[in-house]
C-alpha positions as CSV (number, residue, x, y, z in Angstrom):
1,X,65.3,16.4,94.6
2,X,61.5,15.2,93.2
3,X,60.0,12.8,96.1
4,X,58.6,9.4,94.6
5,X,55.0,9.1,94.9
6,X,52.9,6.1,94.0
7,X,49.0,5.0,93.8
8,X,49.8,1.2,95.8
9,X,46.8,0.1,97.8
10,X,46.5,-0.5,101.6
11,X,45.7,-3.9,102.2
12,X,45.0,-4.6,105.9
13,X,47.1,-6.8,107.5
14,X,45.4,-10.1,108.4
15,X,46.9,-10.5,112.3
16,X,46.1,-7.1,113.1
17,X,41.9,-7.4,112.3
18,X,42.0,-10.4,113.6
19,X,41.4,-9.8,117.4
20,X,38.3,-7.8,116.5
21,X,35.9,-10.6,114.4
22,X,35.5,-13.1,117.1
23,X,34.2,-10.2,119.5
24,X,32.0,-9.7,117.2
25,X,30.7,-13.3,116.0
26,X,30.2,-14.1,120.1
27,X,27.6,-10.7,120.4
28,X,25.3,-12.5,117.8
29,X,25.6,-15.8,119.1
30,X,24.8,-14.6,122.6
31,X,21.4,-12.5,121.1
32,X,20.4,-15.7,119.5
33,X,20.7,-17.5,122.6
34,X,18.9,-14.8,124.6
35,X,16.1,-15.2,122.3
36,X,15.6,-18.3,122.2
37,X,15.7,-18.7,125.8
38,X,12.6,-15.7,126.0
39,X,11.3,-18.1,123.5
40,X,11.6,-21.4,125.9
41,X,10.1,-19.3,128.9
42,X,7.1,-17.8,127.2
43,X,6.3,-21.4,125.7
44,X,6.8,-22.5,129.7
45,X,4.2,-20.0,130.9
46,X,1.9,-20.6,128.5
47,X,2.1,-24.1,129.1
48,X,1.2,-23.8,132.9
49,X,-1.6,-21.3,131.9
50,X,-3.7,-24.0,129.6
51,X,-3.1,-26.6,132.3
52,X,-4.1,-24.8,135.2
53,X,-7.2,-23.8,133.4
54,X,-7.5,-27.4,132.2
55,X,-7.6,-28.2,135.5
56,X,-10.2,-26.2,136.9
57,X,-12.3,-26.7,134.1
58,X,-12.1,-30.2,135.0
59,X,-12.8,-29.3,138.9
60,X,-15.8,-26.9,138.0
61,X,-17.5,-30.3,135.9
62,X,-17.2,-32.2,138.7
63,X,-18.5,-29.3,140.6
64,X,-22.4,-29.9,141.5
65,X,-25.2,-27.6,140.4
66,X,-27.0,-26.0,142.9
67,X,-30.3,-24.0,142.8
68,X,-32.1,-21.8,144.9
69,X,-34.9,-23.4,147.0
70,X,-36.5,-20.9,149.0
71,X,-36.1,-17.6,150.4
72,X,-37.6,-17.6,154.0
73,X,-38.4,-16.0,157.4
74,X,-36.1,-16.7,160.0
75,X,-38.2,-18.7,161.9
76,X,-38.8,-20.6,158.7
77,X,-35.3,-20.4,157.9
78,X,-34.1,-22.0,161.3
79,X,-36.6,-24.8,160.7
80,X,-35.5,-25.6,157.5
81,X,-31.9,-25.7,158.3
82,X,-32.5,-28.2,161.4
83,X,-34.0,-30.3,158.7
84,X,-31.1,-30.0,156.2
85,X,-29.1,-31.1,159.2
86,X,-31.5,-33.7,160.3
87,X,-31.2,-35.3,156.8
88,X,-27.8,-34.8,156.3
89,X,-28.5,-32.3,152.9
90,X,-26.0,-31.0,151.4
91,X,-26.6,-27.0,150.8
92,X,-25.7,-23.5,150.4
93,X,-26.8,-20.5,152.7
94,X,-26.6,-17.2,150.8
95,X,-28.6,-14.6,153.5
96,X,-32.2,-15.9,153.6
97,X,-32.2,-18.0,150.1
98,X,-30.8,-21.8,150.1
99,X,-29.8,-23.9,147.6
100,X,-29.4,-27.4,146.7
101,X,-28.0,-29.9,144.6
102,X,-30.7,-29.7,141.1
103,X,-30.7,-33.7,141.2
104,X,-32.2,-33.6,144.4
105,X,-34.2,-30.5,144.8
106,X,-37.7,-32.4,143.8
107,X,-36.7,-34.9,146.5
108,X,-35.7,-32.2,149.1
109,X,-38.9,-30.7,148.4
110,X,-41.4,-34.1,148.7
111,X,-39.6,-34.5,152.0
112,X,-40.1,-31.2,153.2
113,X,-44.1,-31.3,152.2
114,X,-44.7,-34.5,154.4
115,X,-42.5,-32.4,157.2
116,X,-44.9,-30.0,156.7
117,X,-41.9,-27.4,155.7
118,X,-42.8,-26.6,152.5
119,X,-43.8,-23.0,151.4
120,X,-47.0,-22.5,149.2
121,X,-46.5,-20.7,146.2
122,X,-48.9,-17.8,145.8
123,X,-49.4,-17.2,141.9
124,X,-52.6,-15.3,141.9
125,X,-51.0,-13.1,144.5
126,X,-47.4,-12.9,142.2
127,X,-49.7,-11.9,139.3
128,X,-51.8,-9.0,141.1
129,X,-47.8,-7.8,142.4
130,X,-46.0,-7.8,139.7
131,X,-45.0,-4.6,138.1
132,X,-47.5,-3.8,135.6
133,X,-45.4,-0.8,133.5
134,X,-47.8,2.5,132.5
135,X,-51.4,2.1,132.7
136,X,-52.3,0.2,135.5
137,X,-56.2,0.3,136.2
138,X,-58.0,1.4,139.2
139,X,-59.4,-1.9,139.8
140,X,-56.3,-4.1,140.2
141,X,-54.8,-0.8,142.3
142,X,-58.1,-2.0,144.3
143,X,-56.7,-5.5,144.3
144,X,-53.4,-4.6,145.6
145,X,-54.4,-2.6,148.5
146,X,-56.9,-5.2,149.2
147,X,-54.2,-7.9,149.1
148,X,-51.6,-5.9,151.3
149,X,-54.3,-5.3,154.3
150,X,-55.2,-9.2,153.6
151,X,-51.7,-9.7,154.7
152,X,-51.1,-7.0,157.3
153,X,-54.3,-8.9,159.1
154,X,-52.4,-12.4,158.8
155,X,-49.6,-11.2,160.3
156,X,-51.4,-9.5,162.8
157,X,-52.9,-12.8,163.9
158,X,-49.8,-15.3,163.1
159,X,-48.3,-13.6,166.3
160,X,-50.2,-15.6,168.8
161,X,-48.5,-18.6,170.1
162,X,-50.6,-21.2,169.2
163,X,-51.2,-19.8,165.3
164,X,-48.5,-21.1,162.8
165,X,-49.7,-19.8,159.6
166,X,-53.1,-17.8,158.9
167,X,-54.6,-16.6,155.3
168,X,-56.7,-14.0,155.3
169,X,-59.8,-13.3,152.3
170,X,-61.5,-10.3,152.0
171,X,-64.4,-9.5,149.8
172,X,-65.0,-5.9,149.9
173,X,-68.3,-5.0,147.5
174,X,-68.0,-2.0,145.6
175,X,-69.8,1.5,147.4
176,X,-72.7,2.6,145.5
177,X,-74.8,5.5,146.4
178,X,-77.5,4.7,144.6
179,X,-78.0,1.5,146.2
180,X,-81.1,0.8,148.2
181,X,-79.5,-1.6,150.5
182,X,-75.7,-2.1,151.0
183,X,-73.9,-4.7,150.8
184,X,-71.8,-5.8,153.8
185,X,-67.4,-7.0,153.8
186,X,-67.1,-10.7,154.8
187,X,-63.7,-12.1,155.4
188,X,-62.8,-16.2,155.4
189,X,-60.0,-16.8,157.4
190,X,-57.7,-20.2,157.6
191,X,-55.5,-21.0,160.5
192,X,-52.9,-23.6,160.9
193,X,-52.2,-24.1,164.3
194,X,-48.9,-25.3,165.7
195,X,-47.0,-28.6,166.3
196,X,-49.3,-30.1,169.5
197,X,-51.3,-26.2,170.0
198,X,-54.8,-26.3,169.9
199,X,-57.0,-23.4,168.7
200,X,-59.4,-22.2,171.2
201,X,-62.7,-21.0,171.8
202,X,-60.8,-17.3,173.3
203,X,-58.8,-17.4,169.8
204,X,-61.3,-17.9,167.8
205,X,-63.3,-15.1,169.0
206,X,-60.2,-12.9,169.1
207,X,-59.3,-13.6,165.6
208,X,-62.9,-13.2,164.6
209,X,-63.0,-9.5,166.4
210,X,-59.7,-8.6,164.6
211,X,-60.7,-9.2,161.1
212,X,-64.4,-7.3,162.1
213,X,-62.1,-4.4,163.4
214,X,-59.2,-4.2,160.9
215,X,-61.9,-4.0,158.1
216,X,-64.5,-0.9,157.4
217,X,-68.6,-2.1,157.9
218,X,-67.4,-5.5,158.4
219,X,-69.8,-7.2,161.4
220,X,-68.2,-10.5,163.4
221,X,-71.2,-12.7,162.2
222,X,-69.6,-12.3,158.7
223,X,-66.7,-13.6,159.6
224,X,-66.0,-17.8,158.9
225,X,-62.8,-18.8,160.7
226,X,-61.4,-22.3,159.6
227,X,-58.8,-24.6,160.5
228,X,-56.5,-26.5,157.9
229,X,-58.2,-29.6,158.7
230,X,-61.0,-28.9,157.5
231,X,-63.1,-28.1,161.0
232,X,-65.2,-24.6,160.9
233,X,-64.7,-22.6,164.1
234,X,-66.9,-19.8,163.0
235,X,-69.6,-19.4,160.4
236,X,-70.1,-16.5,158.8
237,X,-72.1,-17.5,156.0
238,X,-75.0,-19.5,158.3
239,X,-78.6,-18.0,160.0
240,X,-78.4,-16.6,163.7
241,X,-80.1,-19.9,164.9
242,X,-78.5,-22.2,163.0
243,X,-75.1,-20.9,165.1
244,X,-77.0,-19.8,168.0
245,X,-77.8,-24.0,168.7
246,X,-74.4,-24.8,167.5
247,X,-72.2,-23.1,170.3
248,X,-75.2,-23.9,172.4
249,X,-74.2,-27.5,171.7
250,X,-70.2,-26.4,172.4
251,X,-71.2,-25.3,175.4
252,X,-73.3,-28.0,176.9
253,X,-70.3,-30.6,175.9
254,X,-67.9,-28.2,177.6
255,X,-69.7,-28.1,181.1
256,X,-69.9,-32.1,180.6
257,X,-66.3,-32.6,179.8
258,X,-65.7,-30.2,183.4
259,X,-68.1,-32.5,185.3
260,X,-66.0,-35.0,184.6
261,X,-62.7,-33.7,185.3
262,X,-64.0,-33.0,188.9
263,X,-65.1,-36.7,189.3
264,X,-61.9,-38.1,187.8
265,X,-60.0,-35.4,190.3
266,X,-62.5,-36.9,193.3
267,X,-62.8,-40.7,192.4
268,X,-59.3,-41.5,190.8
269,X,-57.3,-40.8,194.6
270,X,-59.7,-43.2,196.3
271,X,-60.7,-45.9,193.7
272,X,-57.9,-45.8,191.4
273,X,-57.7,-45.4,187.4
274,X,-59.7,-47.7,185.7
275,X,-61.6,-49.2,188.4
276,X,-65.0,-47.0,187.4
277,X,-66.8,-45.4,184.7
278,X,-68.8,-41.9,185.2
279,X,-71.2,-40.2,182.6
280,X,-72.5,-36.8,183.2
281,X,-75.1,-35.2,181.1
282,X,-76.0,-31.6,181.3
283,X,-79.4,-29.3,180.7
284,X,-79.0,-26.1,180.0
285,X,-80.9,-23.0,179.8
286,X,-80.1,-20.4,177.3
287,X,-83.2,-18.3,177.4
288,X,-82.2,-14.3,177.5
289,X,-84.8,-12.4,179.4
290,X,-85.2,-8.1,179.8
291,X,-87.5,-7.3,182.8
292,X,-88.5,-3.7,183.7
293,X,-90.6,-3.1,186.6
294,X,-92.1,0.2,187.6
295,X,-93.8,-0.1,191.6
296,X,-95.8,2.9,193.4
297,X,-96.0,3.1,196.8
298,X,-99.4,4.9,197.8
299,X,-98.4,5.2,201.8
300,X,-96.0,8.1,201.0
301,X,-97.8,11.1,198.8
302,X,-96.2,14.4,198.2
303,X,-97.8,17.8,196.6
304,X,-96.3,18.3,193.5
305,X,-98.1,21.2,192.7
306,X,-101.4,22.7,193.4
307,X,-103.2,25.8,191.5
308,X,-106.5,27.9,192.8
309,X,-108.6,29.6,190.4
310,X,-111.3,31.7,192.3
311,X,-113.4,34.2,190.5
312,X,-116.5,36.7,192.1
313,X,-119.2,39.1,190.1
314,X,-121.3,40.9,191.8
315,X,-124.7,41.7,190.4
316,X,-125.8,45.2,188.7
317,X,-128.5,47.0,187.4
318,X,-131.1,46.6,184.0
319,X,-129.4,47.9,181.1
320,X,-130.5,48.2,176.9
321,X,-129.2,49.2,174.1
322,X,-129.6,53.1,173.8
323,X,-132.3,53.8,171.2
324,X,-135.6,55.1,170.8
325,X,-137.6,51.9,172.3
326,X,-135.1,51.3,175.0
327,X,-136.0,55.2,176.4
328,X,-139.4,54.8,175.9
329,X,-141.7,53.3,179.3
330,X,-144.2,50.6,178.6
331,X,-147.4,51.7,177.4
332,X,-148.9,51.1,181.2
333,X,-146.3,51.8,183.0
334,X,-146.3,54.4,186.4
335,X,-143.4,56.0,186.1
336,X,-142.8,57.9,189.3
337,X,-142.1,61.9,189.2
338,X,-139.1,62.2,191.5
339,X,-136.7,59.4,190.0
340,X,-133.6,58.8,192.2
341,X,-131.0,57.0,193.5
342,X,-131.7,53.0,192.5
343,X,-135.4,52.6,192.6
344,X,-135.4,52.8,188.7
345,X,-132.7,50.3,188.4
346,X,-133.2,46.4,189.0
347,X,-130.8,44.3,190.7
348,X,-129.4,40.7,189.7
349,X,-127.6,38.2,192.5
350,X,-123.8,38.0,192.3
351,X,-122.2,34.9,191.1
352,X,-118.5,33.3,192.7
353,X,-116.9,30.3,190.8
354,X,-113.8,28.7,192.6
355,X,-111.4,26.1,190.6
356,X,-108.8,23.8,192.4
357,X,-105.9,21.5,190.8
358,X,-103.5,19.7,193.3
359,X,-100.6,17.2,191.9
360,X,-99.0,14.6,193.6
361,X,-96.0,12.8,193.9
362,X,-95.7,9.1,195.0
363,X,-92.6,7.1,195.6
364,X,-92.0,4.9,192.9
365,X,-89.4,2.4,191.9
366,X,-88.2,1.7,188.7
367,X,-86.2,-1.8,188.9
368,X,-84.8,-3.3,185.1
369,X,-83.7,-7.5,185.5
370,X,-81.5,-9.2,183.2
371,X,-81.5,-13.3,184.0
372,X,-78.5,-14.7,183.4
373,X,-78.6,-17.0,180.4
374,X,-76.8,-20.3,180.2
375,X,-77.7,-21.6,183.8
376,X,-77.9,-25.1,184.2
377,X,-81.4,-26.6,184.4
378,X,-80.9,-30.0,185.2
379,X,-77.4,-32.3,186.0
380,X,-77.5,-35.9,185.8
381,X,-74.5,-38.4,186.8
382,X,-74.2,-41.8,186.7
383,X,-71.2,-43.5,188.2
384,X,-70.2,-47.3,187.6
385,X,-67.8,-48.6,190.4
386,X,-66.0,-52.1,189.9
387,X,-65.7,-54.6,192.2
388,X,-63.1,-54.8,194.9
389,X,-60.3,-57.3,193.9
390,X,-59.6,-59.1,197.1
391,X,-56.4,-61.8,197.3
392,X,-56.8,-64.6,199.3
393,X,-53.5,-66.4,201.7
394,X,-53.3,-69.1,199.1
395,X,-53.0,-66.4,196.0
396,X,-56.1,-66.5,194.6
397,X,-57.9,-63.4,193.9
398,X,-61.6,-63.4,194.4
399,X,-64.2,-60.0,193.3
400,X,-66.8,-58.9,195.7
401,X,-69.0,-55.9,195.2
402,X,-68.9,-52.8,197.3
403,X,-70.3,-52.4,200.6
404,X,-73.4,-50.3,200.6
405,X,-72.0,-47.9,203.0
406,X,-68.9,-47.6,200.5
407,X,-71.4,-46.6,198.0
408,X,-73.0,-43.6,200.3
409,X,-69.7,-42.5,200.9
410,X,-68.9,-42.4,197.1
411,X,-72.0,-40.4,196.8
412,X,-71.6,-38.0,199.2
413,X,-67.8,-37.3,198.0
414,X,-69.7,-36.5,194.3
415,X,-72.8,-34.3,196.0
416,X,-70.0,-32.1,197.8
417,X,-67.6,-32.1,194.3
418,X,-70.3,-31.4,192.0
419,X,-72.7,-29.1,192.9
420,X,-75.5,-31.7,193.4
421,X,-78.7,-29.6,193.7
422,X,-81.9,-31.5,195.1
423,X,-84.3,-28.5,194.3
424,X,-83.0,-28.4,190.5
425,X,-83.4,-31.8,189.9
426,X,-80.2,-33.2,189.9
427,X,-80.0,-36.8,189.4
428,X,-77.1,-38.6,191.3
429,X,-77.0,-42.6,190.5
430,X,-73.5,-44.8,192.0
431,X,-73.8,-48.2,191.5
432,X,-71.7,-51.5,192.5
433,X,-70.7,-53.6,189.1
């Protein structure tokens, strides 16, 4: 029996796909919503990012501007800080180098100037320093060395206590061999002392002898020491005399201002200050004098050496010079047959010379003086004492002068203190006004 066959098409049955689409719609709905939700958070971050940099470009413009001031020393460095604080400055401290605001560093730096804080610039020293590239020149190699020992000297001297700040100037000639007279280094130095220092005489001299020894054929009296006010310490530059009566002066004013330290010391415990006036003027001698002195004493002789010379001849006979006339007899002449022993011969006296020398010794002395220069020649003081403030029972004060016995007794006080010397001259005058 045949089996039916046909060519009917499938059709899918509605209720049994149906369980399968809306799986399918909700996995595209959910990747929508999962991007857009990526979307929404990468638009949040981005968001943040452009206004936390809005906001610190808004911090950073209201931000200041600083700028570097200085870059110091540490001693400099402390000093400058103490003035920041002082002032109340706003600043930055990066190592050695501050800064400031820019709107105020010309005012920071007018205050520090009248503080006496400000640093110098040094432009012809920054131009010799500076690197140069290929090719530099043997001169300005000159120049450098020269400036580096210029400041190895000034920081040789800033280290005493008194000296602040010192600048140091060379001129070194050029050698020349074929020069008939050389020329000689000289150095200017410039010293700013400390806040209430003084620079002394003993400095002075020290920094002069430093600079003559730091620097080859460089003598002291080339050497002009200044202070930043202007007052010369040392000349270099003027004659031997012209300085020679200078320090003579600086010395005469010295032993003054000492003569009246002692009466101020004597005269102040017993009459009280402001109750007198003293003056003191002093003489001096500066004369140098070299005295050698050679002395023999003729009561003590000694034999240095003595030498004889004797000499003795004694006399012989006649001679000639052998010949025909000196064998021939005189033309009357007896000439004896038997001719011996000496009777032909004629005798001459004998001769004695004697020569003496003798040397002597004496005791001598040989004595070299050097007087002492700077001795005083001649003191004189004069002493003004006010009168004695007496106060009476009813109040009233009434002046009397001095006593003349209170006078002596002033005197004597100033002859012991002093050095009053009657044989020198020495003029001593206290009077009652």
């Amino acid at each position: 029996m045949a089996e039916a066959t046909g060519t009917n098409l499938t059709i899918p049955d509605p209720a049994v796909g149906s369980d399968n689409e809306p799986e399918n719609k909700s996995g595209f709905m959910d990747t929508l919503g999962s991007a857009d939700m990526m979307r929404q958070m990468a638009l949040v971050v981005v968001l943040v990012i452009c206004v936390a940099i809005a906001v610190f470009i808004f911090i950073w413009s209201q931000e200041p501007d600083f700028r570097p001031l200085a870059q110091m020393e540490t001693q400099e460095l402390i000093e400058t800080l103490d003035y920041m604080d002082g002032n109340q400055i706003e600043y930055r401290l990066e190592g050695n180098t501050i800064y400031v605001k820019s709107d105020e560093f010309q005012n920071i730096r007018l205050g520090m100037a009248r503080q006496g804080l400000a640093q110098a610039s040094d432009n012809g020293s920054d131009i010799i320093m500076q690197d140069m590239g290929f090719g530099v020149s043997q001169r300005v190699e000159m120049e450098r060395l020269k400036h580096a020992r210029e400041q190895q000297i000034a920081s040789t001297i800033e280290d005493m206590s008194s000296i602040k700040k010192a600048r140091v100037l060379l001129a070194m000639p050029k050698e020349n061999v074929f020069a008939r007279r050389e020329k000689k280094a000289s150095a200017t130095v410039v010293l700013t002392a400390n806040r209430g220092s003084v620079i002394k005489g003993e400095e002075v001299d020290a920094v002069v002898d430093i600079v003559a020894s730091a620097v080859q054929n460089m003598e002291p009296s080339k050497v002009t020491v200044t202070d930043s006010n202007g007052r010369l310490l040392n000349s270099g530059s003027q004659d031997s005399l012209s300085a020679r009566a200078r320090k003579e002066y600086e010395v005469e004013r010295q032993r003054e201002q000492e003569y009246l330290e002692k009466i101020d010391a004597i005269l102040i415990p017993v009459l009280g200050i402001g109750n007198y006036t003293a003056q003191a003027d002093v003489s001096m001698d500066f004369t140098a004098m070299e005295q050698t002195q050679r002395s023999y004493n003729p009561d003590l002789p000694a034999v240095r050496s003595e030498m004889i010379i004797e000499e003795n001849s004694v006399g012989g006979g006649v001679g000639g010079i052998p010949g025909a006339l000196s064998n021939q007899p005189p033309l009357d002449s007896n000439i004896p047959e038997n001719a011996t022993g000496d009777a032909g011969q004629q005798r001459l006296p004998g001769r004695t010379a004697k020569e003496s020398t003798r040397n002597y010794e004496l005791d001598t002395t040989i004595s070299h003086t050097k007087k002492q220069s700077g001795v005083i020649r001649r003191l004189s003081v004069s002493v003004a004492v006010d009168y004695k403030q007496l106060t009476g029972e009813d109040g009233t004060v009434t002046a009397e002068p001095r006593t003349q016995e209170q006078l002596l007794n002033i005197r004597r006080l100033l002859q012991g203190g002093i050095g009053f010397d009657v044989t020198r001259g020495d003029s001593l005058e206290v009077v009652s006004v």
